[in-house]
C-alpha positions in Angstrom: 53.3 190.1 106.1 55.5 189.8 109.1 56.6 189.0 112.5 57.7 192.0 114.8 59.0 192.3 118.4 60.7 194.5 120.4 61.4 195.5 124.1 61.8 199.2 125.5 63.6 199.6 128.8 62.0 202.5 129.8 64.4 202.8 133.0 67.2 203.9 130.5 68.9 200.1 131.0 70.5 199.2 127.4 67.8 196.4 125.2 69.8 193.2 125.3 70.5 191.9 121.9 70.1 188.3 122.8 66.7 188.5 124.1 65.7 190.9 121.2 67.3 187.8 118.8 64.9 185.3 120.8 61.7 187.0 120.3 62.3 187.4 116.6 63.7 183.4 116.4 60.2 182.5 118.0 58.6 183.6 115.2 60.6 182.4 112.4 57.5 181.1 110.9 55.6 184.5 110.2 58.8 185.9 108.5 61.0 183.1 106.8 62.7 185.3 103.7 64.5 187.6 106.2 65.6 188.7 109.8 67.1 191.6 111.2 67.3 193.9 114.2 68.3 197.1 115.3 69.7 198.1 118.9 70.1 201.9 120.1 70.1 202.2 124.5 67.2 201.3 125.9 65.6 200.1 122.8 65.2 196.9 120.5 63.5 196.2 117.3 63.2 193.0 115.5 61.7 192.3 112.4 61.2 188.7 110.6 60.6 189.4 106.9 57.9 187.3 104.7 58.8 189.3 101.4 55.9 190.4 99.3 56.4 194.0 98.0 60.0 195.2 96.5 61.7 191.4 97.5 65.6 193.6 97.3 66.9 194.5 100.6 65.5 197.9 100.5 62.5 196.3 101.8 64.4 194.9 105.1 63.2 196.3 108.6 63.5 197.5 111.0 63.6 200.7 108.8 64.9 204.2 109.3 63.7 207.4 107.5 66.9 209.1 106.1 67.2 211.7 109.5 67.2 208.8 111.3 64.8 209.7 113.4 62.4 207.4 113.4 62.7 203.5 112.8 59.5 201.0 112.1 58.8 197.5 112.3 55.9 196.6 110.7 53.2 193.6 110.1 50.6 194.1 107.4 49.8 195.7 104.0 49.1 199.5 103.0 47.1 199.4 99.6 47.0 203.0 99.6 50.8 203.6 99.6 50.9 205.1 96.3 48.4 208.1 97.2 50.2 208.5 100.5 54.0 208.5 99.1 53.1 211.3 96.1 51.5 213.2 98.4 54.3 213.0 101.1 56.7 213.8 97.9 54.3 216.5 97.0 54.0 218.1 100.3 56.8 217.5 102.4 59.6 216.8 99.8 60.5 213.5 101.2 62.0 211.1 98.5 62.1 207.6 99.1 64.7 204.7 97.7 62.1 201.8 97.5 58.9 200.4 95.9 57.7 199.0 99.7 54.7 200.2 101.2 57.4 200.2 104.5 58.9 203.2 103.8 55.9 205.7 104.0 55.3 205.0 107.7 58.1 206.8 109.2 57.4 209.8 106.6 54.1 209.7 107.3 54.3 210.0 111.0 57.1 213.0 110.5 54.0 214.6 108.6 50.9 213.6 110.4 52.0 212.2 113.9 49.2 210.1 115.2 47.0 211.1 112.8 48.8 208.7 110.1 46.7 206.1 111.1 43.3 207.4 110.3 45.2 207.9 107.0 46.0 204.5 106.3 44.4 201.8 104.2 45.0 198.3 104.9 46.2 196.2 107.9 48.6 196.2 110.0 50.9 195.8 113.4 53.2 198.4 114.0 56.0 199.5 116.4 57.2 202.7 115.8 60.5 204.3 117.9 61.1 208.2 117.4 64.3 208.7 118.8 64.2 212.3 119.3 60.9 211.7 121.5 62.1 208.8 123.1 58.6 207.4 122.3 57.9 204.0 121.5 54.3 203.9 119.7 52.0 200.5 119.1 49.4 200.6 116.6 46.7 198.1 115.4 44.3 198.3 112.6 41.2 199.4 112.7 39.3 195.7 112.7 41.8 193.4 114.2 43.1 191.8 111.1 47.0 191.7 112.7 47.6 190.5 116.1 49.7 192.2 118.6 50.9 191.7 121.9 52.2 193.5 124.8 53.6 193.7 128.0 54.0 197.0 130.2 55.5 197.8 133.7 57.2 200.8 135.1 60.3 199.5 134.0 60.1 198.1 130.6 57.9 197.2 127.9 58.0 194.5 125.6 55.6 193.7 121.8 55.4 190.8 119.8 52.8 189.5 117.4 52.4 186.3 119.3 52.9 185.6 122.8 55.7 183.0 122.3 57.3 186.3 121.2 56.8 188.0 124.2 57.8 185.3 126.4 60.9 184.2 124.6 62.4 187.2 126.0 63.1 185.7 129.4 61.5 188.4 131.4 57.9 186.9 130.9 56.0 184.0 132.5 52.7 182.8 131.0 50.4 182.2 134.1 46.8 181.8 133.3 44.0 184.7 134.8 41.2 183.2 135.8 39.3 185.6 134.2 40.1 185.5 131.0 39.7 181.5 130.8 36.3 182.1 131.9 35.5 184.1 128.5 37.9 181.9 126.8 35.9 178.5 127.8 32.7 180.4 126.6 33.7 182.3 123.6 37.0 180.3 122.0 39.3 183.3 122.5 39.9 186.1 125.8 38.5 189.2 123.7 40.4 191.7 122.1 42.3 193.8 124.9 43.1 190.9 127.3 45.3 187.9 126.3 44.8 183.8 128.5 47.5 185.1 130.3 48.3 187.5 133.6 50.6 190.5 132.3 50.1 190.2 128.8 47.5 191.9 126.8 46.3 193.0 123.4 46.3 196.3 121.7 42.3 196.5 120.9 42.0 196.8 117.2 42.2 200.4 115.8 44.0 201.9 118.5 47.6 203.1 119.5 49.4 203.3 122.7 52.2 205.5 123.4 55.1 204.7 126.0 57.9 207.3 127.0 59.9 206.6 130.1 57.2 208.0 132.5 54.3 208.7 130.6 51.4 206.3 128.6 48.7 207.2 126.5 46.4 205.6 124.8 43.8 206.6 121.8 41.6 204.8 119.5 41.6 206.3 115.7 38.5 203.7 114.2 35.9 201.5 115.0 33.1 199.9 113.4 30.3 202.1 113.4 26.3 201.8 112.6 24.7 204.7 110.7 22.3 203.3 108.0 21.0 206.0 105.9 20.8 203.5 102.2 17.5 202.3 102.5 17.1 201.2 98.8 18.3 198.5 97.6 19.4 199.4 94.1 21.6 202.2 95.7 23.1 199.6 98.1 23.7 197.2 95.3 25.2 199.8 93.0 28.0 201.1 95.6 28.8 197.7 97.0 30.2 196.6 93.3 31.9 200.0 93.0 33.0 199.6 96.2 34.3 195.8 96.2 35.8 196.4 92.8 38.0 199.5 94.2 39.3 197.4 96.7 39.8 194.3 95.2 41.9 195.3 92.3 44.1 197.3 95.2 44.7 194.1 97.2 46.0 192.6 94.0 49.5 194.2 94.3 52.3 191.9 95.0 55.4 190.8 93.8 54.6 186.9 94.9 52.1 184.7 93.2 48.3 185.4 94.4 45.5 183.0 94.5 42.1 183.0 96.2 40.4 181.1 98.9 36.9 180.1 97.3 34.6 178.2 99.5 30.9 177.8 98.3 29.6 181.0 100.3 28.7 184.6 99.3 31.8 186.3 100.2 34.6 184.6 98.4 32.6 184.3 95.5 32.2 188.2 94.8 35.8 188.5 95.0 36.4 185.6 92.2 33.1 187.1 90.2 34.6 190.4 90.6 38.4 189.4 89.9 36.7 188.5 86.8 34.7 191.1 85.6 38.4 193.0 86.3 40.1 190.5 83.8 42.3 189.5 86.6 43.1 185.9 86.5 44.4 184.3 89.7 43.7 180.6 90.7 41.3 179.3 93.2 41.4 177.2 95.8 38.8 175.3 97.7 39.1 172.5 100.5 37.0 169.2 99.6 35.2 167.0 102.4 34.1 163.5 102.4 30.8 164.6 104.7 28.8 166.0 102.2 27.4 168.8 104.7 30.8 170.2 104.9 31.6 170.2 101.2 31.0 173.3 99.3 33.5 171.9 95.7 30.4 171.9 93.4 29.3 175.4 94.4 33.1 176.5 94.0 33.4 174.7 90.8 30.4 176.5 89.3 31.9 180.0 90.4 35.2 179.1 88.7 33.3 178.8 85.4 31.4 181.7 85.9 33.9 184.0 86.4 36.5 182.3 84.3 39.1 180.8 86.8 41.3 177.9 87.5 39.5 175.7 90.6 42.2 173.5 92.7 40.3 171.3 95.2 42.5 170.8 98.4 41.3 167.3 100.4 40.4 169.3 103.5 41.0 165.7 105.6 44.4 165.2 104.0 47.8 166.0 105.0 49.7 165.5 108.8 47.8 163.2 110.6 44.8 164.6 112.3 46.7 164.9 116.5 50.0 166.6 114.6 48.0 169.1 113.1 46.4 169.8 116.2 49.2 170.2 118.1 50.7 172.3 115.7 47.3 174.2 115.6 47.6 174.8 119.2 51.2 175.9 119.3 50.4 178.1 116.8 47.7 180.1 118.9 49.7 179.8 121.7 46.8 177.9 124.2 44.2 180.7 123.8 42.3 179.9 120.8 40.1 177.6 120.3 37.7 178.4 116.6 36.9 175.1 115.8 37.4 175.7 112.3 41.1 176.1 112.8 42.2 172.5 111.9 40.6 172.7 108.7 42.2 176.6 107.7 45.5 175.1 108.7 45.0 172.3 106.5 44.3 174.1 103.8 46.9 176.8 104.5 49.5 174.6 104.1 48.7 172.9 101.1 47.8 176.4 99.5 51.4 177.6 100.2 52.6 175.2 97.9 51.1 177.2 95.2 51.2 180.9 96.1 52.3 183.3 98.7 49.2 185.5 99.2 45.3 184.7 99.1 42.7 187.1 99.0 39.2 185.4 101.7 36.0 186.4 102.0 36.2 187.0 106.1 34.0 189.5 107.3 30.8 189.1 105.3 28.9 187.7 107.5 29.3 190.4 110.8 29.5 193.1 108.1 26.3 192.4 106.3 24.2 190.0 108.5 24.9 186.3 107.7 24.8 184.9 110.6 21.8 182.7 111.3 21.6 183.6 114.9 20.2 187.1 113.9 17.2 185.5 112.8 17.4 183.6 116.5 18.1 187.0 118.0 15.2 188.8 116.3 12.8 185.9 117.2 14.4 185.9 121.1 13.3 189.6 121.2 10.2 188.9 120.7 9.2 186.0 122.8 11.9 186.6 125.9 9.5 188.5 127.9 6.9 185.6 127.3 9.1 182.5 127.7 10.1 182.6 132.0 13.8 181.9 132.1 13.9 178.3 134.1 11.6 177.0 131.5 13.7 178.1 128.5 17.1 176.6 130.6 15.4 173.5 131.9 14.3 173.2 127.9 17.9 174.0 126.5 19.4 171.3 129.0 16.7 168.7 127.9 17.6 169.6 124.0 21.4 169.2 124.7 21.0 165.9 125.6 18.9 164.7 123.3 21.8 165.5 120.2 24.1 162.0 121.3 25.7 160.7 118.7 24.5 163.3 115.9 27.4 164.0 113.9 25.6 166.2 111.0 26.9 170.0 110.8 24.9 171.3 113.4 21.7 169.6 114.1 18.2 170.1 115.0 18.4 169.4 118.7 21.8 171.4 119.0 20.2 174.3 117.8 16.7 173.8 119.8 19.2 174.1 122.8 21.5 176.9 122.0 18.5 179.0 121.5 17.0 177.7 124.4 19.7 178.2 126.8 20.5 181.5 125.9 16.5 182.6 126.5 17.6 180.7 130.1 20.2 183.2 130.7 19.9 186.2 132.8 20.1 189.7 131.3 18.5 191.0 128.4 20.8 189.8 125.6 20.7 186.6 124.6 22.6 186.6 121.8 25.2 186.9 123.5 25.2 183.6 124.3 24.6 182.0 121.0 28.0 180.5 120.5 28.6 179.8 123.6 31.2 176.8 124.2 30.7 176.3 127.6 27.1 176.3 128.4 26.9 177.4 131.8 25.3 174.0 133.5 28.2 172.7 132.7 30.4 175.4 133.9 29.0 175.1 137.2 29.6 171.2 137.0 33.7 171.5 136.0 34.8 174.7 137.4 37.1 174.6 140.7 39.3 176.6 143.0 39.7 180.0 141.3 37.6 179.6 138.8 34.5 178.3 141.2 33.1 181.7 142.1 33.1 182.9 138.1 30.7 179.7 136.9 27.5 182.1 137.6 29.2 184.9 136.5 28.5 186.3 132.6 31.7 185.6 130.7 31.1 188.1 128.2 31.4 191.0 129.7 33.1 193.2 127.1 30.7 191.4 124.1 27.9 193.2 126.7 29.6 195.8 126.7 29.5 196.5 122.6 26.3 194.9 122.6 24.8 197.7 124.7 25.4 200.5 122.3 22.2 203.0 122.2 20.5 201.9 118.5 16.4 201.0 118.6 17.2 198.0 116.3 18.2 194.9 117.9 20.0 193.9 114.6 22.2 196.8 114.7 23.2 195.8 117.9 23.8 192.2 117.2 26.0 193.3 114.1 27.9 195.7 115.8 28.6 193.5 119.1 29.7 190.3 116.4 32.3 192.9 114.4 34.0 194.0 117.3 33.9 191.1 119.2 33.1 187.7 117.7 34.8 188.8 114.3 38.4 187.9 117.0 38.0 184.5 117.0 37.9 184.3 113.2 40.7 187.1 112.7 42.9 185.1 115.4 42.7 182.2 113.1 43.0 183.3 110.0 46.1 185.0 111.4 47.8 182.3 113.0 46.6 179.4 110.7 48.2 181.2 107.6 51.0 182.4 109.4 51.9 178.8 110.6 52.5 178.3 106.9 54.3 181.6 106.1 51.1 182.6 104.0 49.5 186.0 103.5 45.8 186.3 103.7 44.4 189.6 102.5 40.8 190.0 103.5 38.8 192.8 101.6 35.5 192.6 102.9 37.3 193.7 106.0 38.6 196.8 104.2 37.9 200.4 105.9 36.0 201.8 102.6 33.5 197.9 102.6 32.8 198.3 106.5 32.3 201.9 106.2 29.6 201.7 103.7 28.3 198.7 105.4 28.1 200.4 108.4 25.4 203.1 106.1 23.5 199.9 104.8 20.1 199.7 106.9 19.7 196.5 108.3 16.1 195.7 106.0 18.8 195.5 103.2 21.4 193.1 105.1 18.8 190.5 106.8 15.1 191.4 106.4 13.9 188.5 108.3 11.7 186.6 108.7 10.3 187.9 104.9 14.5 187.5 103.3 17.4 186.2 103.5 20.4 186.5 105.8 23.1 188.6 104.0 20.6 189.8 101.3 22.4 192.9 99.4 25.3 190.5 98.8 23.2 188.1 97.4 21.8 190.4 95.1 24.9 191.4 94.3 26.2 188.2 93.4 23.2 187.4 91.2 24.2 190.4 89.7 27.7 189.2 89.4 26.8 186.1 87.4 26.5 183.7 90.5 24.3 180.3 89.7 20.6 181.7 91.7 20.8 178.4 93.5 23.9 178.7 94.9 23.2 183.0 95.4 20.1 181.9 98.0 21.7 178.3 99.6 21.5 178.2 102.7 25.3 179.3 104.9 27.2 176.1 105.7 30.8 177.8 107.1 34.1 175.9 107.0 34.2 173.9 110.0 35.4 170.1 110.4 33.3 167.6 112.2 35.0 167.7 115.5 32.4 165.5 117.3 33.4 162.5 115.0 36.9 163.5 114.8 37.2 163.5 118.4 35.9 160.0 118.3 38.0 158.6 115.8 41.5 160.4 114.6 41.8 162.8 117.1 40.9 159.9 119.9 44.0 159.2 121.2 45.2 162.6 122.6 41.7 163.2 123.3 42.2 160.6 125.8 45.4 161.7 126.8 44.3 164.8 127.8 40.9 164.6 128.7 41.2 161.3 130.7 44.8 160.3 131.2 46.2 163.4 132.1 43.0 165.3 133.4 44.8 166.4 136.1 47.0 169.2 134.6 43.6 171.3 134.6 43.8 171.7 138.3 43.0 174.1 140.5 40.7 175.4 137.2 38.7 173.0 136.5 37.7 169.5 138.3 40.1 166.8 136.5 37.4 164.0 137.1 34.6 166.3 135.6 36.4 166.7 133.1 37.1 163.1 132.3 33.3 162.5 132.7 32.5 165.1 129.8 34.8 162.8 127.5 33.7 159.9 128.9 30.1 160.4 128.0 30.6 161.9 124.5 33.4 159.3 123.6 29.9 156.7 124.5 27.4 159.5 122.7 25.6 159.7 125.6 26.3 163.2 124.9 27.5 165.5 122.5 29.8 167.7 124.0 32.5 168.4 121.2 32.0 171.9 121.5 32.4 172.5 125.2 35.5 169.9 124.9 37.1 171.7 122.1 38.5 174.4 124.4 39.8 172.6 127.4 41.3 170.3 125.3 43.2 173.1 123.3 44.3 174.4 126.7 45.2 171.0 127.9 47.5 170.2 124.7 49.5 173.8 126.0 49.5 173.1 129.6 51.0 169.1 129.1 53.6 171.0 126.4 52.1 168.8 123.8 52.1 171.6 121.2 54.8 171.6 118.4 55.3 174.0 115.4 54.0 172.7 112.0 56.9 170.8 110.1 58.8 172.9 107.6 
């Protein structure tokens, strides 16, 4: 688990060390153990090493293969390295020098090419340079699990993993796009192929782009399909254990100490049930919350027992003080991210790292295997939408949002009355696209301004639509399928950052090719047969199966979140003030500063509770005022 940059001058001029030195010192955090870089014409390769496999120098990158040829910098884990190296040995006669799963990537592309990556599983971020092609390749796992960045012109091109990487080379500016704050005020993050930023952009998940001097190409090598052909539910049970117990005991490698993330849900409890089965005997770690609807330590304390584990209970409201975390939180996305579970990871990331380099999560269950509770919502909406006319349902969902106030439970009642209602008020024929909507777009229409007036109408989600419209008769299919390829970002962007802020390693298996490939087979009856089962039902059944307590197996999904409508009005008051009053200005021409201060205004008095569709604009304000600051070290 790394940090990589690099900059390719594709009109021949030499790659200036210094600005190569930059990007890699901006991201000091995701690589502490190590740095290095590697300079030949027009190209520049940094790496900054967080050492996990074979901790002796042989593990350094940038990394060569012994022609020379081609040299890798990488960000991630291979779990099949083993397979791949004997049969690169086997076939090809290449011999290797090291125990890191490094090394086979520049083998593997002599061997394969392009077609390495379809070979490949694990995460990862990787820029490849093969010097005899004068070819500098990008890839990005299949799901999104590693970030990575990029810049192109005819001129040059430049990669990081973060944008601070990016812009650290002097050659970048980070202007805002009007655009993508629009999906970023409604969905927490700018999608997967754009970035907050004009010029800079993501590679989407599961595809590589080549550069040579004149040409570019581009080619995705995976995606998240759905193809159920399991219809019973034995079967399904059966190969998910087989499954989950493949891959869990091949994320287990590492030469660092390994713990797990344990909250009370499904998905981090069949990895510790199933680390135990396999005699494997790492710690746990959970975060504890004084709000009782956040705290999930007695269910994590029974799954300790059951599968025969040490528990650690992390205070989830300890640590930094709540405004230096959240600077640090912000830094740390770089402005465009705004999960509002994010405090609480970081939190717990950091006190984590005291213990242990690498964690195994249970990320991914619920797009992979129907968790979420707004299925149920979307399954209900396509039922009544055509009955329900839209300015009743708005008009409805407007009414409800007001009515929450000074709630601060999880999520209550009324907030839920009018997330469902306001996305029935929405045009089109997908409402769950707006489910999680941030921004409700009455109030959109109230704060936007100058270049961002003529988008408040507008749908922001036009590449969620976009995955949502995929040809399958079930709606759930197409819910699931939309959720892993877009919502699943947001949670992947900070898990990423959170951990990285920390220089910690989470390894997610649930997000494992071989676990979304057979959950891509599973027919949705088996993953959330509502209204007559649970959401997430295989896994449950599983986890019965497992050993996990019945009660805790069919409880109702809480998620790790911290209660930003009370934390706004208490520890995180200050710069919530600063920002969103004081200072309200800075969001000009975007938004309306006075707006703006009126939203705080009337949730600071719970006349309103608008924590969610603050959260956002003050994450972007904390980056525009340069109030963001790197977590201590």
């Amino acid at each position: 688990m790394c940090g990589i940059a690099g900059i390719f001058h594709r009109d021949g001029r030499p790659a200036d060390g210094r600005a190569v030195a930059a990007m890699s010192a901006a991201l000091v955090h995701r690589g502490p153990d190590g740095e290095s870089t590697w300079l030949d014409g027009p190209v520049g390769l940094a790496h900054r090493r967080l050492a996990i496999r074979d901790l002796s120098d042989a593990g350094r990158q940038p990394m060569l293969d012994a022609s020379e040829r081609i040299v890798v910098t990488y960000n991630g884990e291979i779990y099949n390295d083993r397979e791949l190296r004997s049969e690169l040995e086997r076939s090809f006669g290449f011999r290797f020098r090291s125990t890191c799963d490094t090394e086979i990537l520049p083998y593997a592309y002599l061997a394969w090419g392009e077609a390495m990556f379809e070979r490949l599983e694990g995460f990862f971020a990787i820029g490849l340079w093969d010097r005899q092609e004068g070819r500098l390749i990008l890839a990005r796992d299949g799901i999104g699990i590693k970030p990575l960045y990029y810049s192109e012109s005819s001129s040059r091109v430049l990669f990081a993993s973060e944008i601070k990487g990016l812009t650290a080379s002097g050659d970048l500016a980070a202007r805002i796009d009007p655009v993508s704050l629009h999906t970023y005020l409604a969905a927490g993050h700018p999608g997967t192929q754009q970035s907050l930023y004009h010029d800079i952009k993501q590679l989407p998940p599961g595809t590589m782009v080549g550069f040579t001097d004149r040409e570019r190409t581009e080619r995705r090598f995976w995606r998240p399909v759905r193809a159920p052909v399991i219809r019973d539910l034995d079967e399904a049970v059966v190969r998910l254990q087989s499954t989950i117990e493949t891959v869990v005991k091949s994320q287990m490698v590492s030469d660092v100490p390994l713990a797990v993330l344990q909250s009370g849900g499904i998905d981090s409890s069949l990895i510790s049930l199933t680390l135990g089965r396999l005699g494997l005997k790492p710690p746990l770690f959970t975060a504890g919350f004084t709000e009782k609807s956040h705290d999930e330590t007695a269910v994590a304390r029974q799954i300790a027992a059951t599968a025969g584990l040490s528990l650690h209970v992390i205070d989830g409201e300890a640590g930094e003080g709540a405004e230096s975390a959240l600077r640090a939180v912000v830094y740390h996305f770089d402005g465009q991210c705004a999960d509002t579970g994010a405090l609480g990871f970081y939190h717990l990331a950091g006190a984590v790292r005291q213990h242990c380099t690498v964690v195994l999560s249970g990320d991914g269950g619920d797009e992979f295997f129907g968790g979420y509770e707004t299925y149920a919502a979307t399954m209900m909406a396509e039922r009544i939408r055509h009955v329900i006319p839209r300015p009743v349902a708005g008009l409805a969902g407007r009414i409800a949002y007001a009515s929450v106030r000074g709630n601060e439970k999880r999520l209550p009642a009324a907030a839920q009355l009018a997330r469902f209602a306001l996305g029935l008020g929405e045009a089109g024929n997908s409402p769950h696209l707006q489910w999680r909507r941030l921004v409700p777009r009455f109030l959109a229409e109230k704060i936007y301004d100058g270049e961002m007036a003529h988008l408040a109408s507008t749908d922001p989600f036009a590449e969620y639509a976009e995955y949502y419209a995929e040809p399958h008769a079930n709606v759930l299919d197409r819910a699931l399928i939309a959720d892993q390829r877009f919502h699943l970002q947001s949670v992947l962007a900070k898990v990423d950052a959170m951990s990285m802020a920390h220089s910690l390693e989470v390894r997610v298996p649930i997000l494992d090719r071989r676990v979304m490939d057979l959950a891509g087979m599973i027919d949705t009856s088996l993953l959330n047969p509502w209204p007559k089962g649970a959401p997430k039902y295989v896994l449950r059944k599983l986890a019965e199966r497992l050993g996990m307590p019945s009660r805790a197996a069919w409880s109702r999904k809480r998620g790790f979140n911290v209660p930003i409508a009370q934390l706004m009005r208490s520890g995180l008051r200050s710069i919530c003030d600063r920002v969103l009053n004081q200072e309200a200005d800075v969001f000009a021409p975007f938004l309306k500063p006075d707006a703006v201060r009126q939203l705080w205004k009337d949730h600071l008095e719970r006349r309103n509770d608008n924590a969610f569709a603050l959260w956002p604009i003050l994450t972007l304000g904390i980056w525009l005022l340069g109030l963001a600051c790197p977590a201590p070290r």
